[in-house]
N, C-alpha and C positions, 0 to 999 in steps of 0.2 A: 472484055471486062477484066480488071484488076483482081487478083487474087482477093484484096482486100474488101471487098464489094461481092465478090463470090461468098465469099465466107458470110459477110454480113447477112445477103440473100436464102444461103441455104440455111442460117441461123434461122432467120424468120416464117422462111419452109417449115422447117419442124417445127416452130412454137405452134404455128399454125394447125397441122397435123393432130401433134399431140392436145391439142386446146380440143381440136372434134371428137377424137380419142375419146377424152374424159366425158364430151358431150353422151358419147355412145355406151360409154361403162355406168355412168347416171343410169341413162333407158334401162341397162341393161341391172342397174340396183332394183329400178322400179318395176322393172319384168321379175324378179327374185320374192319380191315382199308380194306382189298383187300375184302370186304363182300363174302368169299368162308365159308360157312355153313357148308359144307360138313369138310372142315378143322379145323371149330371150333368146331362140335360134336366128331371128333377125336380127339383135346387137349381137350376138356371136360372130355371124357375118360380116356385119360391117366393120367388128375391130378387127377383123383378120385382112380386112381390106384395106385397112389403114397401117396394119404393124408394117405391111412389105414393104411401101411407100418410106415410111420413117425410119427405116433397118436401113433403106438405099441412103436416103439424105443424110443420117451418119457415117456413113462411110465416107460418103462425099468430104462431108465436115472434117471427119479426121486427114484426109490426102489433101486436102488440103491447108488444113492446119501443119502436116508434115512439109508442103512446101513452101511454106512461109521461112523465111529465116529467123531463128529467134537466136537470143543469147547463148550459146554452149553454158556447160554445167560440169564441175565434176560429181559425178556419182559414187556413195559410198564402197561401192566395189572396185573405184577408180579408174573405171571405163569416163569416157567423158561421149556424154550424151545431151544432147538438145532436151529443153526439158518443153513440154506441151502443157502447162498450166495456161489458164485464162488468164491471169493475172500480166504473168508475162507476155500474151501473147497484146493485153490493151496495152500495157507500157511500150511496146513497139511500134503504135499504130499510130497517124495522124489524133489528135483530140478532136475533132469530128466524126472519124469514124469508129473511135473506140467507144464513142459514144453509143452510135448508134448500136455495135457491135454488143455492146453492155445492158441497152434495153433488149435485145434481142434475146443475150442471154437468159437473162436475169426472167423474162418472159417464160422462158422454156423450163428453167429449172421450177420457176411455181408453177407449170404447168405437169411435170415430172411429178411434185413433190405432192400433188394433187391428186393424180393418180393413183403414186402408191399407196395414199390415204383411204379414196374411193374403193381399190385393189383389195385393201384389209378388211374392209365392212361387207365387199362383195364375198368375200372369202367364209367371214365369220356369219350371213344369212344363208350363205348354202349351208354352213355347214350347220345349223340351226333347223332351215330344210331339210335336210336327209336324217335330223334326229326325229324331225318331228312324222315324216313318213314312217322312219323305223316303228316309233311309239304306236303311231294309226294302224300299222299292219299288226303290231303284237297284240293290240287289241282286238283290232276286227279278228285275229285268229286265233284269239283263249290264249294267249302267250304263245305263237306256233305251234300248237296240237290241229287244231283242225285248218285242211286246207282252204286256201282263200276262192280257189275254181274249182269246181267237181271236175276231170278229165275224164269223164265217160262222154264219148262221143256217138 
């Protein structure tokens, strides 16, 4: 298989990936609002099961993006460095496969950008969550004077 078809493949690896990702961070919104724990150690799980897979497929991506030949560049510190932009790497590619190459992208990054949208709301309900437990315990305990369990055993 061609470098350039590898690339293409592991592009759509990870769009893929990270598309389920998001499926599981969703669960894992609607385990947060509906407070089922038990539902959110299961999307816990699952995204932890997905990040290794997607950590590996980028690596992938970048070595081989690095062995692709693209244009030289010089660089403002006057090293002259290969530059790994997308852009450049579709102007190098047959017009078929930069195509494909460009849905591919272009998939992954709304699927990215989806994430850290979902990531921000998951962020801002817990932390919503632990205010509204803090409140629950201050009340159920006269403002912390009295304790919430007798420890006489």
């Amino acid at each position: 298989m061609r470098k350039n078809e590898k690339l293409v493949k592991v592009f759509d690896m990870e769009a893929e990936l990270a598309e389920r990702l998001l499926e599981v961070m969703e669960t894992k919104k609607d385990a947060i609002v509906h407070m089922r724990h038990d539902m959110l150690a299961d999307a816990v799980r699952r995204e932890e099961e997905l990040l290794e897979p997607l950590a590996e497929l980028e690596q992938e991506r970048a070595k081989i993006i690095r062995e692709i030949r693209l244009p030289r560049t010089a660089m403002p510190d006057g090293t002259d460095q290969t530059e790994r932009r997308l852009d450049l790497l579709l102007n190098a590619l047959p017009p078929g496969e930069a195509a494909d190459l460009s849905a591919c992208a272009s998939r992954l990054r709304d699927a990215i950008t989806r994430i850290m949208n979902t990531n921000e709301q998951n962020k801002i309900l817990l932390s919503h969550s632990r205010q509204f437990v803090r409140e629950t315990l201050r009340i159920l305990t006269d403002n912390y004077r009295r304790q919430l369990v007798d420890q006489k055993v």
